[in-house]
TORKOL-4160 file (C-alpha; in steps of 0.2 Angstrom, whole numbers, padded with zeros to 4 digits, m for minus):
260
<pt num="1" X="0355" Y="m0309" Z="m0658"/>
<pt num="2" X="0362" Y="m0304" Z="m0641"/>
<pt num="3" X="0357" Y="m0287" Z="m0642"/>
<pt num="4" X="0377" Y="m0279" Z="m0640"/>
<pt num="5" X="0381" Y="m0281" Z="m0658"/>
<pt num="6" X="0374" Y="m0283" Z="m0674"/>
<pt num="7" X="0379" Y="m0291" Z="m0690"/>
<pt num="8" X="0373" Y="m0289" Z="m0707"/>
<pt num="9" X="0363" Y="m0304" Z="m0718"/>
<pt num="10" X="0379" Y="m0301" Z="m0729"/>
<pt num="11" X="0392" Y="m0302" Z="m0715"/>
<pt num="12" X="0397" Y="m0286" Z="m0716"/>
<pt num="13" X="0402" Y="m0282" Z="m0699"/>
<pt num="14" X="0394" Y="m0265" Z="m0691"/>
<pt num="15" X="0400" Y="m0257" Z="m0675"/>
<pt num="16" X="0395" Y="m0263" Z="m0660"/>
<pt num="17" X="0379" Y="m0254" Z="m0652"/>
<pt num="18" X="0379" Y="m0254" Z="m0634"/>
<pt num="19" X="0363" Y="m0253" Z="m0622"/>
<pt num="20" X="0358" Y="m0255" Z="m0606"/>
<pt num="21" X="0345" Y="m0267" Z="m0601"/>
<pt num="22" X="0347" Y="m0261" Z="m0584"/>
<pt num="23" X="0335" Y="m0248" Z="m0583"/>
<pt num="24" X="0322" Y="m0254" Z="m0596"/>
<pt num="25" X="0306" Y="m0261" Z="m0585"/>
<pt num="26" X="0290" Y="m0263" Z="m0593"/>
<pt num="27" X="0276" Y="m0251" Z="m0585"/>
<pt num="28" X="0265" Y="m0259" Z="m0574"/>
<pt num="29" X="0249" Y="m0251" Z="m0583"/>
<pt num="30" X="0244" Y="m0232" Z="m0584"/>
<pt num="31" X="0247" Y="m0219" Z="m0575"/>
<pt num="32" X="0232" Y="m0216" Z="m0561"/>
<pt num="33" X="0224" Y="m0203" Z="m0564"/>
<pt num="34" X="0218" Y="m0190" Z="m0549"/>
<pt num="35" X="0203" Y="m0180" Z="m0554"/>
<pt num="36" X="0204" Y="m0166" Z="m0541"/>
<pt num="37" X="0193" Y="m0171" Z="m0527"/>
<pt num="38" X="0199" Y="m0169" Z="m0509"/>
<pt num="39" X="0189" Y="m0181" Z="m0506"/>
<pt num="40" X="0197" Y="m0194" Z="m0519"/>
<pt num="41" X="0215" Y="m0188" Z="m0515"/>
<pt num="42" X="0222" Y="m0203" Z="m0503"/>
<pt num="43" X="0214" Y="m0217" Z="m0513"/>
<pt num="44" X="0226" Y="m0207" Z="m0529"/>
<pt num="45" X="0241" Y="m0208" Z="m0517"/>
<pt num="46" X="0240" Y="m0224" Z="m0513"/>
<pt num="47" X="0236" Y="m0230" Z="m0532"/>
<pt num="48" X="0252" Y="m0220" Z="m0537"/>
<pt num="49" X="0265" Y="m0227" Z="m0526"/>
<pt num="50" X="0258" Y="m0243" Z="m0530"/>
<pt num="51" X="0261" Y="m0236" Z="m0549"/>
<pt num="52" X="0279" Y="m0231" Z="m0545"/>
<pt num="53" X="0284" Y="m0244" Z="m0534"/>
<pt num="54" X="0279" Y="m0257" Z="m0548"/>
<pt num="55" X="0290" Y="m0248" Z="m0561"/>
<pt num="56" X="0306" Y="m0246" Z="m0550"/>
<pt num="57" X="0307" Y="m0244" Z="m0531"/>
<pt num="58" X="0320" Y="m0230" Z="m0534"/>
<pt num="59" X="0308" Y="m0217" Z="m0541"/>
<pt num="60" X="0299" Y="m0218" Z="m0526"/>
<pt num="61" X="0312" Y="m0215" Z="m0515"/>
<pt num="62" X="0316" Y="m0200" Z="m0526"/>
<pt num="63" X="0301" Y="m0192" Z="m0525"/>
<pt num="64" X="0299" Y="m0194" Z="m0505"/>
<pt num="65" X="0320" Y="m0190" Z="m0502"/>
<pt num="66" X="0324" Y="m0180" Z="m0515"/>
<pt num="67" X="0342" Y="m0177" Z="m0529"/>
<pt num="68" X="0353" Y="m0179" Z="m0516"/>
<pt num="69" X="0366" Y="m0168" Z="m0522"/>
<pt num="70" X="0360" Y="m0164" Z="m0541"/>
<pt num="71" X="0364" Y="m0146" Z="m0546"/>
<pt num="72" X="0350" Y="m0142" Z="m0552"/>
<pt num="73" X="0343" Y="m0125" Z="m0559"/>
<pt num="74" X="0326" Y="m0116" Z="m0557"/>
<pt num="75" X="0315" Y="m0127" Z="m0569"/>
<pt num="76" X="0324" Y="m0145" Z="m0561"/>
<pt num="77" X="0338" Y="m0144" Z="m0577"/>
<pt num="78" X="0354" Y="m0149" Z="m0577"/>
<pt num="79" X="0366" Y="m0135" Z="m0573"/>
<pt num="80" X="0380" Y="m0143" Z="m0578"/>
<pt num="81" X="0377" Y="m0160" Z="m0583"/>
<pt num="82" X="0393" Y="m0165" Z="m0590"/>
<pt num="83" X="0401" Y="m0165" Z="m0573"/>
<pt num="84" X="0389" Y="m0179" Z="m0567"/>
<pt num="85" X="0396" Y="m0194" Z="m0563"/>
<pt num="86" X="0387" Y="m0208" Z="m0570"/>
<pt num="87" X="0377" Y="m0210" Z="m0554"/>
<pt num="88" X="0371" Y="m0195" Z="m0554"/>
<pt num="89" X="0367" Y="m0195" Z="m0573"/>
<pt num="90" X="0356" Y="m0211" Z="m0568"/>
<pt num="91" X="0348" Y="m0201" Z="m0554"/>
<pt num="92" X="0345" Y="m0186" Z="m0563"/>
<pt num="93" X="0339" Y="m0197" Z="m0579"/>
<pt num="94" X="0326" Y="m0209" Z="m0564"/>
<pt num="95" X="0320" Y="m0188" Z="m0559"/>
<pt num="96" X="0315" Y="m0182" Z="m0573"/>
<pt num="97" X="0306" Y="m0198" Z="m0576"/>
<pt num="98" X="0295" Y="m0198" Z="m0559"/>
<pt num="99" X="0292" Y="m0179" Z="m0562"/>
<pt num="100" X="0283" Y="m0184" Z="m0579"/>
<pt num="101" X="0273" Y="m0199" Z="m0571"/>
<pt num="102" X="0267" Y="m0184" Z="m0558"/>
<pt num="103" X="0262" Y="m0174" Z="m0571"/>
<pt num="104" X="0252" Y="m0186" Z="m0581"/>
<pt num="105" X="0245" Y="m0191" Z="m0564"/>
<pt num="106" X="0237" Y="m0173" Z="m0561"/>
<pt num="107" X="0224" Y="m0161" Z="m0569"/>
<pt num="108" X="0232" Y="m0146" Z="m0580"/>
<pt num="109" X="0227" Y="m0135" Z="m0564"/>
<pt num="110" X="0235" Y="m0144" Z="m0551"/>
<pt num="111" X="0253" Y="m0145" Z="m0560"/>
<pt num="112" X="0250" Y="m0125" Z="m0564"/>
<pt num="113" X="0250" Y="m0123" Z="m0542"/>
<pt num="114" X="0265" Y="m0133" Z="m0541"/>
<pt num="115" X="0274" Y="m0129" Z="m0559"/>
<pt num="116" X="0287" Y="m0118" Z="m0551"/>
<pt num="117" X="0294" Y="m0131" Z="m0540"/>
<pt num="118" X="0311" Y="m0138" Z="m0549"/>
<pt num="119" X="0311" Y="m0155" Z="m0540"/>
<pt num="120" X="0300" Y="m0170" Z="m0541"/>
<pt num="121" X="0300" Y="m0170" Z="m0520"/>
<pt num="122" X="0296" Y="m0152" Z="m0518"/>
<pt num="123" X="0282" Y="m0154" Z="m0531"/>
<pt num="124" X="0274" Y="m0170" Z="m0522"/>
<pt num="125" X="0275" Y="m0160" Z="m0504"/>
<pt num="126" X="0265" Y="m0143" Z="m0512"/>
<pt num="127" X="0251" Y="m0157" Z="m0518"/>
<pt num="128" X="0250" Y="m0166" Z="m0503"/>
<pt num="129" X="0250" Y="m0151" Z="m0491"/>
<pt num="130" X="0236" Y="m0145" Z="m0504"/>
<pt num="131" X="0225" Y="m0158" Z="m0499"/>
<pt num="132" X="0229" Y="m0165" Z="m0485"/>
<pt num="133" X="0231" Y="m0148" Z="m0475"/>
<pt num="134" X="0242" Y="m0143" Z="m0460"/>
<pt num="135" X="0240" Y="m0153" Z="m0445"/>
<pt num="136" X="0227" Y="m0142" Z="m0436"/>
<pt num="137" X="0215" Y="m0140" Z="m0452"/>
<pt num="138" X="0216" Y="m0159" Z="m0451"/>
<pt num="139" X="0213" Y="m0158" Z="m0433"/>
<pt num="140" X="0200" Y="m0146" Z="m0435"/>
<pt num="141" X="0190" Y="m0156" Z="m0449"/>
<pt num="142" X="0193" Y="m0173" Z="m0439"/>
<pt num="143" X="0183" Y="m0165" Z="m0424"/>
<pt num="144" X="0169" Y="m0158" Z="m0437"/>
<pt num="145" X="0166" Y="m0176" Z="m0442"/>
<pt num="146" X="0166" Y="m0184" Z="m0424"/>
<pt num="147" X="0154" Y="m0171" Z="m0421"/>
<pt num="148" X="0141" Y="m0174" Z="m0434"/>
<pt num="149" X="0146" Y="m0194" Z="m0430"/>
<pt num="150" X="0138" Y="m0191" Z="m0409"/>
<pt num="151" X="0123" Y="m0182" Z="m0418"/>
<pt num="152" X="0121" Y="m0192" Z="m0435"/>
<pt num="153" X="0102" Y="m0193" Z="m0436"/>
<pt num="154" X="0090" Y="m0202" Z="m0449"/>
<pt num="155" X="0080" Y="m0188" Z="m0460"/>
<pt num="156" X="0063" Y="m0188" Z="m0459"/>
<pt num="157" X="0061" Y="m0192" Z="m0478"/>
<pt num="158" X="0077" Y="m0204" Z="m0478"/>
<pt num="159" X="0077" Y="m0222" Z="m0482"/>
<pt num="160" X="0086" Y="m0235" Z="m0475"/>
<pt num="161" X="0098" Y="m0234" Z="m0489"/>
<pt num="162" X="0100" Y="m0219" Z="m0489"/>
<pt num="163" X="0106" Y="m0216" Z="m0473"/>
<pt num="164" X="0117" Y="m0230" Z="m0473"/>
<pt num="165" X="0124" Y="m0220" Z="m0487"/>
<pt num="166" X="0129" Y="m0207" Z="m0479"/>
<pt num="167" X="0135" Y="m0214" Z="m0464"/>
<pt num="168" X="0147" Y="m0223" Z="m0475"/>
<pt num="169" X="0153" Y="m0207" Z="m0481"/>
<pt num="170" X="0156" Y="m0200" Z="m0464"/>
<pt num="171" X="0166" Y="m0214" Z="m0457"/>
<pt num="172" X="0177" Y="m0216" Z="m0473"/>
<pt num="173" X="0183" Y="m0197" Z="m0469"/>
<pt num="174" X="0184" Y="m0201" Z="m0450"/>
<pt num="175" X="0195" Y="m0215" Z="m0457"/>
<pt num="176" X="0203" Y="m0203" Z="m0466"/>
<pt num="177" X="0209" Y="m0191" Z="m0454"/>
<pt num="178" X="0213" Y="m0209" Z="m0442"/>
<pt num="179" X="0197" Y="m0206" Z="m0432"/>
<pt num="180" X="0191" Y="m0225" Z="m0433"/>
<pt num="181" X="0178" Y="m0231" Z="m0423"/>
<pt num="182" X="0174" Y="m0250" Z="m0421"/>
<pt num="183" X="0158" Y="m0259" Z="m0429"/>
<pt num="184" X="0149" Y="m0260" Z="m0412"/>
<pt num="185" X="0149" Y="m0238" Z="m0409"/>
<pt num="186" X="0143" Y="m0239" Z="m0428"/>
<pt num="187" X="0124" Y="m0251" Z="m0422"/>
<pt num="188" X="0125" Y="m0241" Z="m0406"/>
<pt num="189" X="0126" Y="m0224" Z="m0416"/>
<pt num="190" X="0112" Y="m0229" Z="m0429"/>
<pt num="191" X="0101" Y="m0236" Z="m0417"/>
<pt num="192" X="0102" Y="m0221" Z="m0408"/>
<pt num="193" X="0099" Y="m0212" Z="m0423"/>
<pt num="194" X="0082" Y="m0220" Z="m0427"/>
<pt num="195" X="0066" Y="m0210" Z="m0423"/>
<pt num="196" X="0050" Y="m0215" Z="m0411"/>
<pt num="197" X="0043" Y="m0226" Z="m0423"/>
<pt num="198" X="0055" Y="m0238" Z="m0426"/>
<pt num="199" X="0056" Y="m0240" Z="m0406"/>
<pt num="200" X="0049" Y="m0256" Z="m0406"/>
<pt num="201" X="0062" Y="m0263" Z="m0418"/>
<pt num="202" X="0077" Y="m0255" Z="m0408"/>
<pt num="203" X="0069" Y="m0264" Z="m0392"/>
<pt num="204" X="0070" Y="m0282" Z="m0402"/>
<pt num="205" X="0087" Y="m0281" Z="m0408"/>
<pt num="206" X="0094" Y="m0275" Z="m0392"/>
<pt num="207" X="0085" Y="m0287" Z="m0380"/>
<pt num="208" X="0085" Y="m0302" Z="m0394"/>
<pt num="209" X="0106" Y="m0298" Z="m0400"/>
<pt num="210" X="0122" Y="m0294" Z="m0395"/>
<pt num="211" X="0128" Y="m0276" Z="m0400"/>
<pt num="212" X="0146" Y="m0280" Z="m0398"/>
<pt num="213" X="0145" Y="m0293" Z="m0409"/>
<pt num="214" X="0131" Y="m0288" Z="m0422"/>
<pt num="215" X="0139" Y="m0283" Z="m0436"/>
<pt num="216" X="0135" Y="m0267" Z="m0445"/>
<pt num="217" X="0130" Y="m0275" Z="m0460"/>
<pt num="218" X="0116" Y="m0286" Z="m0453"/>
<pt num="219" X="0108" Y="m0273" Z="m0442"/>
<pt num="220" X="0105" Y="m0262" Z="m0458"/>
<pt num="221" X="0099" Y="m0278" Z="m0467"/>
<pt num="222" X="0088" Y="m0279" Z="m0454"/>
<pt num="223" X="0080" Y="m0264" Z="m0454"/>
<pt num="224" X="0078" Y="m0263" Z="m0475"/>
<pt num="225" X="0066" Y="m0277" Z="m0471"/>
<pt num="226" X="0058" Y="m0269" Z="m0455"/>
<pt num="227" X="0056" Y="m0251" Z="m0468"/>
<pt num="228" X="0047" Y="m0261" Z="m0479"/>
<pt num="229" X="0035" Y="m0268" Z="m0466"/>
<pt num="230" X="0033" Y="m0250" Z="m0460"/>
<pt num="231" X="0031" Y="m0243" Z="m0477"/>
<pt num="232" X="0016" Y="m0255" Z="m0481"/>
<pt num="233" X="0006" Y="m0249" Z="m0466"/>
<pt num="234" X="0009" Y="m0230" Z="m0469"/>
<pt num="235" X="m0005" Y="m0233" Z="m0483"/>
<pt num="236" X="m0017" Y="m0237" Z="m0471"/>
<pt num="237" X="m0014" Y="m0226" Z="m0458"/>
<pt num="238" X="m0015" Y="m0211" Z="m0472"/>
<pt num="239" X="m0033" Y="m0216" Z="m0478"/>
<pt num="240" X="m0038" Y="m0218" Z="m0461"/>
<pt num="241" X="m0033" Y="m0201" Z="m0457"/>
<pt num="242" X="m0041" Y="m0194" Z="m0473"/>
<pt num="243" X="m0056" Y="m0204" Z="m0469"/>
<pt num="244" X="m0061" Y="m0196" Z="m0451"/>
<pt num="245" X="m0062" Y="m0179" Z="m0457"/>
<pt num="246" X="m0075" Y="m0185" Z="m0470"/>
<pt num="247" X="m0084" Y="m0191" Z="m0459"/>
<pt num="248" X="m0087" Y="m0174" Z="m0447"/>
<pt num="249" X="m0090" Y="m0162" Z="m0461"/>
<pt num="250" X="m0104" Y="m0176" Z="m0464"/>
<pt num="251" X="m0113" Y="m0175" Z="m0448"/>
<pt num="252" X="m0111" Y="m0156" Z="m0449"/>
<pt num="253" X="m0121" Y="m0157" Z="m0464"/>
<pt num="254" X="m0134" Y="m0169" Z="m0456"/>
<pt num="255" X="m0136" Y="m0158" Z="m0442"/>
<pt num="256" X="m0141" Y="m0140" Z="m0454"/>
<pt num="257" X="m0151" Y="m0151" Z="m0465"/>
<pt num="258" X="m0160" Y="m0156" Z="m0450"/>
<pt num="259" X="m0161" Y="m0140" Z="m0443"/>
<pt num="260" X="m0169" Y="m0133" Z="m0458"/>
């Protein structure tokens, strides 16, 4: 069956159904979905265009170019669609498609801030200028973060982990925002951040390694085992503590017992 025409099991002949196999490309999986956190945004965008690009190149550019010359009303309809030509009925049928993989791609409250747009592109602009800002709130946050980067200090109660954590946060949004900094300002920066007690650890990697070349991931190896070497001592140091006092308010008692 060759898919132009068709012909009964009696061999009556039937008229001949046309269809385009052109446009018929099988979807390259669902349709990512962006849950609404700033923070999550870029990873969407980039799982979306690799979406688009995967079902046809041509939506893409659609979406970042616009119609072109589409006359199109309020709500992105045709205003008069019998006097497209067939290039345009194939543009304005690929718009309407990338405009539904958008909206299946967002929460019910994101399409509601950019329902009123009546084109795919102006609809993909108002989200991204949502979440990725001006330029100067992107400048401004980028300078919030080197900020906190110079100061990062360890907390007092933090574990190793912890803080590695959370360092990783901060530098995925300095990357973000293109403020990158190499592996060797990240051992500086942690190094740094480490209090008195792990001085003596500090001292050994810097005189026993390289910082330039010591990557980021075996410095913090290297100190989840020194934590656990610190965290078995702080046992022996709290009894000790506890201990002392005992011993005082013990010879205070001697001394009224002898006094008596």
């Amino acid at each position: 069956m060759s898919g132009e025409s068709s012909v009964s099991s009696s061999g009556g002949n039937h008229n001949v159904v046309p269809y385009d196999y052109s446009d018929k490309k099988a979807d390259s999986g669902k349709v990512p979905k962006f849950n609404g956190d700033p923070e999550e945004f870029s990873w969407w965008k980039t799982n979306f265009y690799s979406y688009i690009m995967g079902l046809d190149e041509e939506l893409w550019k659609i979406l970042k170019d616009g119609v072109g010359d589409l006359d199109l009303d309020k709500e992105g309809a045709a205003v008069d669609r019998k006097k497209y030509t067939p290039a345009q009925k194939k543009m304005y049928k690929k718009h309407h498609k990338i405009i539904g993989s958008l909206v299946l791609g967002i929460p019910r409250a994101e399409y509601m801030k950019i329902s009123d747009k009546s084109t795919a592109k102006a609809m993909f602009a108002s989200l991204c200028a949502n979440y990725k800002g001006s330029k100067k709130v992107r400048e401004a946050k980028a300078l919030m973060l080197v900020h906190q980067y110079e100061l990062f200090k360890i907390k007092d109660d933090e574990s190793i982990e912890e803080m590695y954590s959370r360092f990783q946060t901060l530098v995925s949004g300095l990357q973000i925002l293109k403020k990158s900094y190499i592996a060797s300002d990240h051992v500086s920066r942690i190094l740094r951040s480490l209090p008195a007690r792990w001085r003596p650890k500090v001292t050994a990697i810097e005189e026993a390694k390289d910082l330039n070349t010591l990557s980021f991931e075996d410095l913090v190896s290297s100190l989840k085992v020194h934590e656990i070497s610190l965290n078995e001592q702080e046992p022996a140091k709290k009894s000790k503590s506890i201990a002392l006092p005992s011993k005082g308010k013990s010879s205070k008692a001697l001394k009224v017992i002898k006094s008596e």
